[in-house]
Phi, psi and omega in degrees: 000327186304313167322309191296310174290340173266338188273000151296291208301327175309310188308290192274330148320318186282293191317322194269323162311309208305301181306334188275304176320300176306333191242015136300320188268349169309323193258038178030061155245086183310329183294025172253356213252041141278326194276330177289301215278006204299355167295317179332260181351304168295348155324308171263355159304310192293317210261346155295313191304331156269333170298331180268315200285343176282341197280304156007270185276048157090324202271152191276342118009304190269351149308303161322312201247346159293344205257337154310310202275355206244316198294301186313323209247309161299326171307304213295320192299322191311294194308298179326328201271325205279322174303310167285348173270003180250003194281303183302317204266010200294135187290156179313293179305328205271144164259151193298329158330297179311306187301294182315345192303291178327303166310306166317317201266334180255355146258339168285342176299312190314296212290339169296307171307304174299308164309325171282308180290350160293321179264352176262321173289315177345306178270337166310300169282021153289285193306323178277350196274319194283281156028254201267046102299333170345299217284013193276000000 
């Protein structure tokens, strides 16, 4: 039961940053909007944080999702750094939609591109590791 209440309370801590934030960044203080997207962030944490425990144990996998999960976490900063100055330089009247529009679009292009070249060498490289395993 102590769990529940705390992953409530965890739970209700994130929302209400999340809300302070969004309405930090309403008042165009752009070093906040890391702070908006912050489910984001953990995402390549989670996925360096398994690449090193695989790394741990021997698999060369978890090589793959560190150098994955590092990629995935530098795209995200880029965008963040690019987002809070445009956020920051944004006029009292201009909307925020608007503004963000650039960024959003050159980072999901990043993250599209990266997401196909990754799975198409990936799956090349499945298919030559099955290959040349066959014969084992």
């Amino acid at each position: 039961m102590p769990e529940i209440i705390a992953a409530a309370i965890a739970i209700a801590a994130l929302v209400l940053f999340r809300h302070y934030a969004a309405r930090q960044v309403g008042a165009r203080r752009g070093r906040f909007v890391w702070a908006f997207a912050f489910p984001m962030v953990l995402g390549p944490a989670v996925i360096v944080w398994a690449g090193l425990r695989l790394l741990s144990s021997g698999q060369i996998l978890g090589g793959l999702l560190v150098v994955f999960g590092a990629a995935l976490g530098t795209v995200e900063l880029q965008f963040f750094r690019r987002a809070s100055r445009i956020v920051s330089a944004a006029a009292p009247g201009q909307d925020l939609g608007d503004v963000l529009v650039e960024p959003a679009t050159d980072f999901m292009l990043v993250m599209t591109v990266g997401g196909l070249l990754f799975a198409v060498v990936g799956g090349i490289g499945l298919i030559v590791w099955a290959v040349l395993t066959q014969g084992r």
